[in-house]
C-alpha angles and dihedrals in degrees: 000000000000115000094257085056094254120135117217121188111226110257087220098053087094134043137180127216132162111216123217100261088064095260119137124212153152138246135206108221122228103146141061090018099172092049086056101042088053091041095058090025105141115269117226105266124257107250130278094264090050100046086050084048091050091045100051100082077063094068086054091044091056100043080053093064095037084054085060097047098035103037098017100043098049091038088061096049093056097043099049084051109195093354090086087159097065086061085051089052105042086046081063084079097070096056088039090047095048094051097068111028100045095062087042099057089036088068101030086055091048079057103040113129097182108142089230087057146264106285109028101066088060090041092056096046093048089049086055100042091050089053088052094048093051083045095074098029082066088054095037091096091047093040089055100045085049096050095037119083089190132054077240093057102045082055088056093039080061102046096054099043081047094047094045086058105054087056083057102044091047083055094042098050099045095046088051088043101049090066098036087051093041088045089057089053091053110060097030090079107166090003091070091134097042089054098043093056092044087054099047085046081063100048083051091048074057102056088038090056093046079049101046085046094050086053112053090031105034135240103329094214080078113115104270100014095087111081098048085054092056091042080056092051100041083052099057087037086062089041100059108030106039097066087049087062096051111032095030104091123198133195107238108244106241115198118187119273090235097051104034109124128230124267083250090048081048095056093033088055090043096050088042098060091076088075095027087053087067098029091051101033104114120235097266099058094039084064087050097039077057095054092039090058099039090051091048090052094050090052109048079053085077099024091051092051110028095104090056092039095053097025092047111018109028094031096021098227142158114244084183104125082336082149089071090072117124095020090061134020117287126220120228091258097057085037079064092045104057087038081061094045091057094052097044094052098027130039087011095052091041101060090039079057095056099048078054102059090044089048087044097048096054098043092094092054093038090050095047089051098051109002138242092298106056096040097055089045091053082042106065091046098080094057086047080079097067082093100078078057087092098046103047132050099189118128098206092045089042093045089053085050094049102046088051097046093042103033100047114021105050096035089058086048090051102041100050093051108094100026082062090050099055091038083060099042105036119226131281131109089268099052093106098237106164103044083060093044088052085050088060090036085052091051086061101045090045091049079046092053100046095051088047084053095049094040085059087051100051096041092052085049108032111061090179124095090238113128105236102162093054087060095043083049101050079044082061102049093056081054087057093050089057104053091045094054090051109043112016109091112157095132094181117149091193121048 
């Protein structure tokens, strides 16, 4: 307990290291204190143009994922018809998917020896696999109707090309954000927090841009609005990434000859992070890895619904072949739905991004004022609120919910992540950032995961338009404040 009653966990409590036989793991350090402390001690932080040069993959990377919700969700939904249930299931694959690909590249890209540096080669073929990806999504609607003989077939020919995309696309993304997040970490040095918060901003800017262009175009899962949405993407995808690669310089991780692992060492350490990301992760952020989980949930409870809950409940529409609108005539009830699509991904998530960039921009402020604690605490009370969603089927009162759940809570869990790894585990090459950054990512995947699996439960067993998962997940979140309130006790006011 520091005199100002704040309590700091030693940066060189923890320490990383991969042995030869390809094995990481973590130590718990006792001896030769000093020496540790100096040798994690906190680097001075790049300046303020290059941290907003090192962030900016961050605002493509998150229009990536907004393009899922908001062009791949609905697109599912139309496509699988009245087996809602199916679209719950084959969205399974991006949690499942993250779980285990974001750990693995964290720690092949700590290890990484590559002369151009341990974090942009990933960051380039993940760049190139994700255009790709977005190449033959575009084509997906011609290639069906070229493969399928029936109006039915060339549906299923859709789905699946539709469905094999969005496993690639979950691949393709990760592998592209674990070094774009871990690069960040790496030059911010003492300004973890600052850069964190810059990067999450941009990831906002992104969701903001997926949302402006939804509402002056309309919903991009439309028949024919989908190809100059994924050009959009693929431009700004080039734009960011492309001057991080070049201007960005890293210094090439050199391991001793004598020491250096295997290319096989290299892969088995990689796969295995997925379980030494959980056996090695410390108790503070196990707690946090909790909260993390149990607010994600909560969330995706509303993100992975708000289409259905705006286009049906609240607009009572029809989501049945909805896609076909505007190559066909529409009824009045899918008129509805893509009217409450629109709402729901538009003018709703861009006034919940706005309140997100405020809230962002003041966090470190805020955190400095009254510490971690206290800021995440005053941040999960807002989603708490998801659950008036059920009972209330008001735009305007729904609109207000939604812009303070989304805007403030889940920007404060995102944002403090890796500024309290690196607060718990000190800094170095070796300090095994990015198996502990693939442990939170895997918090939100699995929260992710769980609400996909109940959604499909409660689609297959509840026939009415309610929606219950909004209301499990506000419940959770209460949980989460609870727990919080009880366990998490990192009290910093500098991170």
């Amino acid at each position: 307990m520091q005199a100002d009653g704040s309590t700091k966990v030693p940066p060189f409590e923890w320490s990383f290291s991969m042995d030869g036989d390809g094995v990481s793991r973590v130590d718990l350090d006792t001896d030769g204190e000093d020496d540790h402390r100096a040798a994690h001690e906190a680097p001075q932080g790049c300046s303020f143009a290059y941290m907003l040069l090192v962030c900016a993959p961050r605002l493509a990377m998150n229009m990536a994922w907004a393009a899922q919700w908001s062009a791949l969700g609905p697109l599912l939904d139309s496509l699988t018809g009245d087996t809602k249930w199916l679209a719950k299931l084959i969205q399974c694959l991006g949690p499942i998917i993250g779980i285990v690909v974001y750990p693995t590249i964290g720690v092949l890209s700590d290890n990484c020896t590559s002369k151009y540096g341990r974090r942009r080669p990933f960051l380039v073929g993940g760049a190139i696999a994700t255009i790709l990806c977005w190449v033959l999504m575009m084509n997906a609607d011609s290639i069906g109707e070229a493969w399928g003989r029936t109006t039915d077939e060339k549906r299923r020919w859709k789905l699946g090309l539709v469905t094999f995309c969005y496993a690639w696309m979950d691949i393709s993304v990760n592998v592209m954000q674990v070094p774009a997040t871990l690069l960040v970490a790496d030059v911010a040095g003492d300004r973890q927090l600052l850069a964190s918060s810059i990067g999450q901003m941009f990831s906002i800017v992104g969701g903001l841009a997926v949302a402006g262009y939804i509402a002056a175009f309309g919903p991009p899962h439309v028949a024919g609005k989908t190809p100059p949405f994924l050009y959009m993407l693929m431009a700004l995808l080039a734009v960011t990434v492309v001057p991080v690669c070049y201007f960005v310089v890293e210094t090439q991780h050199v391991v001793p000859a004598d020491a250096a692992p295997t290319h096989l060492e290299r892969l088995k350490s990689g796969f295995s992070a997925v379980y030494n990301s959980f056996r090695y992760l410390p108790r503070a952020l196990g707690i946090y890895f909790v909260c993390t989980f149990l607010l994600v949930f909560g969330f995706s409870t509303y993100t992975a619904n708000k289409g259905e809950y705006f286009g049906v409940f609240v607009m009572h529409g029809d989501a049945s072949r909805a896609d076909t609108c505007g190559a066909a005539p529409c009824t009045a009830r899918q008129a509805a739905y893509n009217d409450g699509i629109a709402l729901a991904n538009g003018v709703i998530d861009t006034i919940s991004n706005v309140v997100g960039l405020f809230w962002v921009a003041m966090l470190p402020f805020l955190v400095d004022a009254y510490g971690c604690r206290h800021v995440l605490l005053g941040s999960i009370v807002p989603q708490c609120c998801l659950v008036v969603l059920f009972f209330c089927k008001s735009a305007v009162i729904n609109m207000l919910v939604v812009a303070a759940a989304c805007g403030i809570t889940q920007n404060t869990v995102f944002a403090l992540q890796i500024p309290l790894i690196v607060h718990v585990i000190g800094f170095g090459e070796t300090n095994g950032l990015g198996l502990f950054a693939g442990a939170l990512n895997s918090a939100n995947n699995l929260g992710q995961l769980l609400n996909t699996f109940t959604g499909s439960i409660f689609q297959a067993a509840i026939q009415d338009n309610n929606p219950w998962p909004i209301l499990v997940g506000g419940l959770v979140t209460m949980l989460a404040l609870a727990f919080a309130f009880f366990q998490f006790s990192i009290r910093t006011y500098a991170v």
